[in-house]
N, C-alpha and C positions, 0 to 999 in steps of 0.2 A: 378286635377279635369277634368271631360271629355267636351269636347266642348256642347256636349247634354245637360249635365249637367248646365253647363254654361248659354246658352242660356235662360233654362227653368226660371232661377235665372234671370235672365235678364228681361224677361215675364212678373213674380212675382213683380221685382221690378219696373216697368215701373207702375204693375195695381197700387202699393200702393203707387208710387209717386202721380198719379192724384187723387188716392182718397183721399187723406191725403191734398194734397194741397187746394181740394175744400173743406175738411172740417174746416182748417185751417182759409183760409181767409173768410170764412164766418161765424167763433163762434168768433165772436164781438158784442158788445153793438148795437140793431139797430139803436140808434143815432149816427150821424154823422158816419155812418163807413168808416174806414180807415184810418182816421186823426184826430181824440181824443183819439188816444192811450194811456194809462195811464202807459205805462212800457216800461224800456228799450230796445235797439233791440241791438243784437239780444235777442229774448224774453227770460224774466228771468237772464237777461246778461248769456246766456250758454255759453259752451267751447266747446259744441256740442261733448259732452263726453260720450254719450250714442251712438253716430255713429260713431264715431273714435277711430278702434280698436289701430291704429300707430299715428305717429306723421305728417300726412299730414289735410290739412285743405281745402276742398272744396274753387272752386273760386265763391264768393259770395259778392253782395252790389246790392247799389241803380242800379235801374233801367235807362239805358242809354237813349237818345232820340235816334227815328230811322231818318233817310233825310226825309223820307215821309213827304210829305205838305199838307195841305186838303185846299182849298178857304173858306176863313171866310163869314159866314154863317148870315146873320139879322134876329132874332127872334123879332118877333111882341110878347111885351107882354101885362102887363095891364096897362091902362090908358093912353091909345096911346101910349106908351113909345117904343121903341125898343134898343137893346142891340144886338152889335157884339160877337158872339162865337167864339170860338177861341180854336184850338184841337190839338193834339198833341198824336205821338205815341211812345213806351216805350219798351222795351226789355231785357231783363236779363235772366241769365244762370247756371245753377249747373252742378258741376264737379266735377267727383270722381270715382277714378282709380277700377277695378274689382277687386282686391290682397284684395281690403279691404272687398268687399265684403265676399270673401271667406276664410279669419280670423276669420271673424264674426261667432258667432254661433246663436245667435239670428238676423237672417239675416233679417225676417220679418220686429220685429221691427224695428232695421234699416235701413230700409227701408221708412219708414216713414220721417226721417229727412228731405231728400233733398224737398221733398215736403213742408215743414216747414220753411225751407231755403229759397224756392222761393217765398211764402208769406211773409215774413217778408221783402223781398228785395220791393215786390208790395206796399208793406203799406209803409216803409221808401222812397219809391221814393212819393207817395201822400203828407208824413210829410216835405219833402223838399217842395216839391212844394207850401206848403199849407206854408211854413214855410219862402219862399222871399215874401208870399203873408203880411206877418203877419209884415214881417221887412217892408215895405213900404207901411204900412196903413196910412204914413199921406205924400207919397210920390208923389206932383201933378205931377213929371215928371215920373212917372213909365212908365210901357209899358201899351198899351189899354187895353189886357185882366185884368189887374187889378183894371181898373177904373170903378164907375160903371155909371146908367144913363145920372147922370150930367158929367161927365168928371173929376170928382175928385175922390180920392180913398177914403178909407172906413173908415177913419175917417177925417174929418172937420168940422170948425166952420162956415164955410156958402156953404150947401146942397142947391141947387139950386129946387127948388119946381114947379110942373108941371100947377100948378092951383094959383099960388099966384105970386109976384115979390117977398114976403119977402125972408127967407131963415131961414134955421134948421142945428142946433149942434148936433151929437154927440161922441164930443170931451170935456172931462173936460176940464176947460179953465186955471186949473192948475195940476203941476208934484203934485204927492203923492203915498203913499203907501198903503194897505188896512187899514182900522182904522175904529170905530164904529161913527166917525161924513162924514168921509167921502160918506161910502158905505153907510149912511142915505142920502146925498147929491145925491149921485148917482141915489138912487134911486127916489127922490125928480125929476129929471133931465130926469129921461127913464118916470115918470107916464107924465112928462107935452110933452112927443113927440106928434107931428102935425100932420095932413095928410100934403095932396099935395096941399088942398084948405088953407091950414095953418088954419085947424081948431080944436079944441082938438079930441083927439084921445088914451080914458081912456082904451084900450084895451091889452096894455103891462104888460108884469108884469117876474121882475130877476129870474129865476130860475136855471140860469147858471152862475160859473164865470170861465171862463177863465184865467188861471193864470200862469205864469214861476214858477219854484219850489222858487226862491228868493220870492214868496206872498204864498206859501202855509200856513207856520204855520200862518201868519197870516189872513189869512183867515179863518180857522177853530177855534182859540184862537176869532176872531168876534163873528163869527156864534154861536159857539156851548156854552161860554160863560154865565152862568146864570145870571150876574150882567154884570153893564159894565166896558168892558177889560180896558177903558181910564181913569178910575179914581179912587182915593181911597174912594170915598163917595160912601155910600151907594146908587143904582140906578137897576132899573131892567133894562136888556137889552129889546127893543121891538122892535127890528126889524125883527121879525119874525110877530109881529101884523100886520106890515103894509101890507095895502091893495096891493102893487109896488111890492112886496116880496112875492117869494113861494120859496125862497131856503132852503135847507136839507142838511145833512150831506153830501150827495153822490152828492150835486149839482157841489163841487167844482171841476174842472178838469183839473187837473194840467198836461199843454202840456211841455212836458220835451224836444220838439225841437221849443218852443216859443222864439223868441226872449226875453231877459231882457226889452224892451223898455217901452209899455204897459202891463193892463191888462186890461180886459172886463167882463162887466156886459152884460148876454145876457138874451134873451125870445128863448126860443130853436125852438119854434112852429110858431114863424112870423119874423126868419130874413131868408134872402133870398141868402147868401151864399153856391153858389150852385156847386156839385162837382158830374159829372155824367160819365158813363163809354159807351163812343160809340160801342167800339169792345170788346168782354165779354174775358177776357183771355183766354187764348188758351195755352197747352201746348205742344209742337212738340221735338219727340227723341224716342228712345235716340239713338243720333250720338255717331259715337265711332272714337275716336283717335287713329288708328294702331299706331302710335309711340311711345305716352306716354301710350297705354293702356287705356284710359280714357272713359269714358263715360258722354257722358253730354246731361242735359232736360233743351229746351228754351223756356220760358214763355213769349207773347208778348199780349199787350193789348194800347187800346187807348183809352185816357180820355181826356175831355173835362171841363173848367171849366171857369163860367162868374159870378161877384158878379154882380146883379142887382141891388141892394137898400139899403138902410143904416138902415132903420128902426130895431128894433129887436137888435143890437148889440151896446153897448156903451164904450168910449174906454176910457181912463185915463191912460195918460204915468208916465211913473217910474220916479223920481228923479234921 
């Protein structure tokens, strides 16, 4: 093949790496994107057999930290309250040799992968992160970006309140599993949440659960249920009546890099778990490796992420 040649292929494939990777990581669910992934990664567990004409395997994963330091930032937010931000920057890389290019006959489409590659590597470095977020929700000694106003993390039995001395739960105060007396309790527990004056505050309501794949089927065998799952007497299920409740089939969302510990009843529209991107990612390449032939695209981006307030998210640890 002629170096002209070459190159032009090089061109080609640079344009459909970037465009494939922005189309990539942004055909997701616009809730929560990044980190309610509901599939394994890599996506659809591939073998990445549509871009691998031989036996070699692009170098691909989570995204690493970069040294970069930024100074932690105080946001004034509501209710006098303020909270430390806390940021951090990220970088990952695809790599793969030209030979395979030029095997390929469908060079286009493959083309497309590595871009696919370097999104899936952006959203699993988010599931990690999101994912020591999740193993030490009931962790007081984490680190600060996990904690949120009061100094505690994101689930406890006493939420320190900005307008009261009392204090606020949302933490079952026992282990269990999903079950139709439970998730009636649960939700019994999110309608009676407080404000900050500790005064009722009817404006929550589950529409989300949170779950490890270990609560799936029973989540769904609750939910979906005509009668109820817990008994052999005759009973209608009514927890879809209740006023606390708007969950649906498609509410449940089973995060496959959740820890086993808990799971959650959420309100998707008033918790304040928040996960934002300071620098938009950027892709720079492609470098080439005179020795091994390589070609490789470095994706680098930096996020930012502060849990604010308890409210909206209720947690109940596993057995």
């Amino acid at each position: 093949m002629s170096t002209t040649l070459l190159n032009d292929l090089l061109r080609e494939l640079d344009k459909y790496i970037r465009k494939a990777y922005i189309q990539h990581i942004t055909d997701v669910p616009p809730e929560f994107p990044l980190y309610t992934k509901e599939e394994p990664w890599p996506k659809n567990g591939g073998l990445h057999a549509p871009f691998l004409r031989e036996a070699q395997f692009p170098t691909i994963g989570p995204a690493v930290e970069k040294p970069e330091n930024v100074p932690i930032v105080t946001q004034q937010l509501r209710d006098g309250r303020t909270k430390d931000v806390y940021s951090k920057r990220f970088a990952t890389a695809v790599a793969f040799s030209h030979e395979k290019t030029r095997s390929g006959i469908d060079v286009y489409s493959s083309a497309k992968k590595p871009g696919q590659f370097l999104a899936d590597a952006q959203r699993l470095t988010y599931e990690i992160y999101y994912g020591e977020f999740f193993t030490r929700a009931t962790d007081t000694a984490a680190p600060p970006e996990l904690l949120g106003f009061d100094g505690l993390p994101l689930l406890s039995a006493a939420h320190g309140l900005l307008g009261s001395t009392a204090t606020a739960s949302n933490l079952h105060p026992t282990a269990a599993n999903i079950t139709y007396t439970v998730l009636n309790n649960v939700m019994t527990n999110v309608a009676r949440t407080v404000s900050e004056e500790n005064t009722p505050m009817p404006t929550l309501r589950v529409n989300e659960l949170w779950v490890p794949p270990e609560e799936e089927a029973a989540a769904y065998e609750t939910l979906l249920s005509m009668g109820r799952p817990d008994t052999a007497n005759r009973a209608d299920n009514i927890l879809a009546q209740r006023l606390a409740n708007s969950l649906t089939r498609d509410s449940v969302k089973v995060l496959l890099w959740m820890p086993t510990t808990h799971w959650y009843a959420v309100d998707k529209s008033k918790h304040s778990l928040t996960r934002y991107t300071l620098e938009s990612p950027q892709i720079s390449g492609p470098i080439k490796d005179d020795i091994r032939e390589t070609y490789m695209w470095k994706i680098t981006f930096w996020i930012s992420r502060a849990f604010w307030d308890w409210r909206g998210i209720y947690g109940v640890p596993r057995p």
